[in-house]
C-alpha positions as CSV (number, residue, x, y, z in Angstrom):
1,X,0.0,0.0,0.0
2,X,3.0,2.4,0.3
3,X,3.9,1.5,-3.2
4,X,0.5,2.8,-4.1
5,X,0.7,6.4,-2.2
6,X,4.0,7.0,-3.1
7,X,3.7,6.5,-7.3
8,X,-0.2,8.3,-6.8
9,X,2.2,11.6,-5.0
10,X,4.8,10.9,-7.6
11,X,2.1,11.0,-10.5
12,X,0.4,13.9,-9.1
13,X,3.7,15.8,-9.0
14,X,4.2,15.5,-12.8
15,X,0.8,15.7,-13.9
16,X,-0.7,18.8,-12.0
17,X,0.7,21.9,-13.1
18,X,1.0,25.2,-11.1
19,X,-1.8,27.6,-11.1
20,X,0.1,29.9,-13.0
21,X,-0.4,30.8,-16.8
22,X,0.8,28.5,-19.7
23,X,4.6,29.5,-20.6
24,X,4.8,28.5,-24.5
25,X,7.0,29.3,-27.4
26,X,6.2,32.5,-29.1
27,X,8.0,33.3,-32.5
28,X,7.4,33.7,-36.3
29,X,10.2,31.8,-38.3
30,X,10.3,34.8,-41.0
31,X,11.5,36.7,-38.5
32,X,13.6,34.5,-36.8
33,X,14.8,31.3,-38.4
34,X,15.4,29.7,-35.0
35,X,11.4,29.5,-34.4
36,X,11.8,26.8,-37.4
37,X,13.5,24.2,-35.3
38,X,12.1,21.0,-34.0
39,X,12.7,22.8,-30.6
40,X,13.3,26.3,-30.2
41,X,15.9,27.6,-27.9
42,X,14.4,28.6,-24.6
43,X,14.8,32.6,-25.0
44,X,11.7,32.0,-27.4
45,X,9.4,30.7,-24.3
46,X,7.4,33.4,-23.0
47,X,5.0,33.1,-19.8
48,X,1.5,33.7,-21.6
49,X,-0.8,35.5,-19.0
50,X,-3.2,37.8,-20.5
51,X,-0.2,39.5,-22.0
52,X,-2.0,40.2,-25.3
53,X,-5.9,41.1,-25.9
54,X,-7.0,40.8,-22.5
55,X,-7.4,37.5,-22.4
56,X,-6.3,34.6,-20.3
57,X,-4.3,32.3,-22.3
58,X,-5.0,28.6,-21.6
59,X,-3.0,26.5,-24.7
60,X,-0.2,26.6,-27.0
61,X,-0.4,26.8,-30.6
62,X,1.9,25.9,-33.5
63,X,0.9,26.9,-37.0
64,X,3.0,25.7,-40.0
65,X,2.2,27.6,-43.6
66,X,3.5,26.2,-46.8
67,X,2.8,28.8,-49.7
68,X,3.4,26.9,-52.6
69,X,3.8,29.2,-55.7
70,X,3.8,33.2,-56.0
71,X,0.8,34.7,-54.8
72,X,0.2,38.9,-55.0
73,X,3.6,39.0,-55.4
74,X,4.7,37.6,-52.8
75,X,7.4,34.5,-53.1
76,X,6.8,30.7,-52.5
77,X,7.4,30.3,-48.7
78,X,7.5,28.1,-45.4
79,X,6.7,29.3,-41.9
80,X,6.0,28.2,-38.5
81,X,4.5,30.3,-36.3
82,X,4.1,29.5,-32.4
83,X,2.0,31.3,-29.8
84,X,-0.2,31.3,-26.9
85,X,-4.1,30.4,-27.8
86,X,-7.1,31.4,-26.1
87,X,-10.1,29.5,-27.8
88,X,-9.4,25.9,-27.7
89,X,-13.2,24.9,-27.8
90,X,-12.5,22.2,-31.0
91,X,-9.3,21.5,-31.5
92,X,-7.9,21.3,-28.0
93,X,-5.2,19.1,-27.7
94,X,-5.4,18.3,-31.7
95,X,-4.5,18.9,-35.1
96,X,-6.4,20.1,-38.0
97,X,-5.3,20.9,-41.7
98,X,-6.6,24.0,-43.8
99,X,-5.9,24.5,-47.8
100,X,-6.7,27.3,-50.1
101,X,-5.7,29.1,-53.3
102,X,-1.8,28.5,-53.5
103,X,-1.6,27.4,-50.0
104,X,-2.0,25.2,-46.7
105,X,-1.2,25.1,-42.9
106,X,-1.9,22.9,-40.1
107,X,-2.4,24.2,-36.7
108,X,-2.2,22.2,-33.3
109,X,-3.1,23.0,-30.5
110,X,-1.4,21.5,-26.9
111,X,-2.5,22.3,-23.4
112,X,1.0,21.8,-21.1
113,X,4.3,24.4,-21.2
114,X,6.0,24.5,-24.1
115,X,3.9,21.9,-25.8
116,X,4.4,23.5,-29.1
117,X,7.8,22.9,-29.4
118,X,7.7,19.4,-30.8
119,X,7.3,18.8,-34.4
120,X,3.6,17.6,-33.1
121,X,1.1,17.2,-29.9
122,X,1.5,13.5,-30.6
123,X,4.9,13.0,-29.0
124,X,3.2,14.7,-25.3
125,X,0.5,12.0,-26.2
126,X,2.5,9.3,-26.3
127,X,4.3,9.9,-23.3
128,X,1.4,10.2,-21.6
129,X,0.3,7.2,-22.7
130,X,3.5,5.5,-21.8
131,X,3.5,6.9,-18.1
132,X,-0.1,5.5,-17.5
133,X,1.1,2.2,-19.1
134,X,4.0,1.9,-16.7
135,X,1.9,2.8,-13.4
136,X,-0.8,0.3,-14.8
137,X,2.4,-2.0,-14.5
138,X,3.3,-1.1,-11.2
139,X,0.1,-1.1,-9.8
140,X,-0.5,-4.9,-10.8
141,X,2.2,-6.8,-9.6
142,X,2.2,-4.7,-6.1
């Protein structure tokens, strides 16, 4: 039984976060190239508050634009753009694809610090999955 209250303390540790805001990475790769990396370099990670439209910030986001051909002038071009979200009500914790004229992007959306610093949400998922697995585990042959 002390098996039990020690991993439930140990999970609770790394699965409840502080009360405080969301820290995320917050960058546009056309402005600076570093925000194109698999993982940004931590002077890009910003605490997000309400620090923009009086809101309260409660996800990351990571957007990644691929403008295939010339458009109003403007060249062919890549970008990823990471920032704090606010309005998570369909795609929270997911991905979804948009395509237009010339053009597409995918956006996901991730709800722990820094989340949007992996190439996608579904590394976080996995690990999650893998930490329940391994309790599971431990729970059974206590």
């Amino acid at each position: 039984m002390q098996y039990v209250a020690i991993i439930g303390a140990l999970f609770l540790t790394v699965a409840v976060q502080e009360g405080s805001a969301i820290r995320c990475y917050e960058c546009n790769s056309h402005n600076d190239s570093r925000c194109a990396l698999d993982i940004p370099p931590n002077d890009l990670s910003i605490e997000c508050g309400n620090h923009k439209h009086g809101v309260t910030y409660t996800f990351c986001r990571k957007i990644t634009q691929i403008i295939e051909f010339a458009v109003n002038n403007l060249p062919p071009d890549n970008r990823v753009i990471r920032t704090c979200g606010w309005d998570d009500s369909a795609y929270k914790n997911a991905c979804y694809q948009r395509a237009g004229f010339g053009g597409r992007q995918e956006v996901c959306a991730c709800s722990t610090d820094n989340c949007n610093g992996s190439t996608s949400i579904q590394g976080t998922l996995a690990i999650i999955g893998a930490a329940l697995a391994a309790t599971f585990l431990i729970f059974r042959t206590v």
